[in-house]
N, C-alpha and C positions, 0 to 999 in steps of 0.2 A: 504494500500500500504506500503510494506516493503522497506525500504533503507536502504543500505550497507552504513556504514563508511569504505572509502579508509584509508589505514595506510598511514601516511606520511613518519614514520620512515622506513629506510634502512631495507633492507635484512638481512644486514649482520652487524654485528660491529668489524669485526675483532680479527685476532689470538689475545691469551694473551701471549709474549713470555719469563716472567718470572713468577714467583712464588712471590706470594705479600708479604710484610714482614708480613701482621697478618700471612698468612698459614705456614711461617714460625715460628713465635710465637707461633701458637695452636701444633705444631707438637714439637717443643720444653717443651714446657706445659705439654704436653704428657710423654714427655721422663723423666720430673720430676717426675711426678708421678709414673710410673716404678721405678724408682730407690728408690722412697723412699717409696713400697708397699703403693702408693694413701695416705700417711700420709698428702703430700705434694703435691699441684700442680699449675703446671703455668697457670695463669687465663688471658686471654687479655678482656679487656673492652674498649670501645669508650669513650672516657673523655668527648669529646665535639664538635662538628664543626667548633669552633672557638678557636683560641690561646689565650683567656682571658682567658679559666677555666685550663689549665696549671697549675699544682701543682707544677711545679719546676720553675716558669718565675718570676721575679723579680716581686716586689710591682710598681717597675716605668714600667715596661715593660707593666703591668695589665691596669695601668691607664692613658699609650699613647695610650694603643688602646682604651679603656674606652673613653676618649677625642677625638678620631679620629687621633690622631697628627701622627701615623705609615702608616696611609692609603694613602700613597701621590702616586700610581700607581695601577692600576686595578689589578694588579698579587698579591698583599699582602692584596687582602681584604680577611680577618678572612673567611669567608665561602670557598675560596679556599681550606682551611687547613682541616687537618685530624687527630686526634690523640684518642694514643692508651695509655692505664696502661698496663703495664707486670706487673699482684698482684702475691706475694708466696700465696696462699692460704693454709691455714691450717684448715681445717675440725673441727678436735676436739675441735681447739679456737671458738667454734660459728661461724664460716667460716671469721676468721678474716685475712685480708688481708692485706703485706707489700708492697706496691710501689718500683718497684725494678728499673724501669726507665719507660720512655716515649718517643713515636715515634709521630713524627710528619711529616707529607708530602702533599705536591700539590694533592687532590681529584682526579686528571688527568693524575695524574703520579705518582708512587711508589719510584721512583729516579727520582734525592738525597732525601735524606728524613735526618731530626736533631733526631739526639739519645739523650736524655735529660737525666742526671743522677739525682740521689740523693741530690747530695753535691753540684748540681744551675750550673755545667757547663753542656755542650753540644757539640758534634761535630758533623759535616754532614760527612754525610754516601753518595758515590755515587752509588754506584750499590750493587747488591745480593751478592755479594762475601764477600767485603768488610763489609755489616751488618753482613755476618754469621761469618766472623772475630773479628769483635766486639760483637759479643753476647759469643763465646768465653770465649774471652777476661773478660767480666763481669761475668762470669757466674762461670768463674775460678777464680776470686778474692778474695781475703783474709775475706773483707766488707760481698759479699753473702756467702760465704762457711757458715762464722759466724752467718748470720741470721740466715742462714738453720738447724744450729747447734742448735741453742738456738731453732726454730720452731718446731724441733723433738722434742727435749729434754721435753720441754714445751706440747707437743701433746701427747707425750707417759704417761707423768705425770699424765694428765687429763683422758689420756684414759684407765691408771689404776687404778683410782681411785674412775672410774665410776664402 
């Protein structure tokens, strides 16, 4: 005798009515490697499920959540969160990768989400406009132009020499 398992889950899960910031990261990603004939390219990675593996969070920030002492409401428990590396990847380096910032957001929501820089600050981002403002914004900076400078320079070196 055969039995069906009934789905419990809905039909439906509803529209998605923005565009998530990784799809906006991988299409970014993309558009670096274009420019820089695939020498270079924008790479997104999952850091972690939790806000302790945070490459840019302070040592005390690490070890309140470490100790519990941040978790004082059900909305900031570490598994709520999401994050993401923006790496320059470079190819030619043995595919060595620079951390160009970190995103972080509610697993339930896309917005707001924290844009975590290099240099240990962070702002919150509320909506998709606003992150493509700030990606902008970094991506025209003096700091990356300069990696990117130094990532070719460095990539075309290796890759003439091979």
């Amino acid at each position: 005798m055969t039995t069906t398992t009934e789905s419990l889950w809905p039909s439906d899960f509803g529209e998605i009515d923005t565009k998530s910031p990784v799809a906006i990261l991988k299409e970014q990603g993309a558009q670096l490697g274009r420019l820089t004939k695939n020498i270079l390219t924008g790479e997104v990675t999952l850091t972690a499920s939790n806000r302790v593996n945070n490459p840019f969070m302070s040592e005390l920030e690490k070890s309140s959540h470490k100790l519990g002492k941040v978790f004082i409401k059900p909305s900031s428990y570490a598994q709520d969160t999401i994050s993401f590396n923006f790496n320059l990847k470079a190819s030619a380096l043995q595919d060595y990768r620079y951390v160009l910032f970190v995103i972080e957001y509610d697993i339930a929501k896309c917005y707001p989400l924290k844009f975590h820089l290099t240099d240990g600050k962070y702002t919150n981002i509320k909506d998709e406009t606003e992150f493509q403002e700030a990606l902008k914004e970094i991506f025209a900076s003096d700091r990356t132009k300069k990696v990117i400078q130094s990532l070719l320079a460095q990539s075309t070196t290796v890759k003439d020499s091979n």
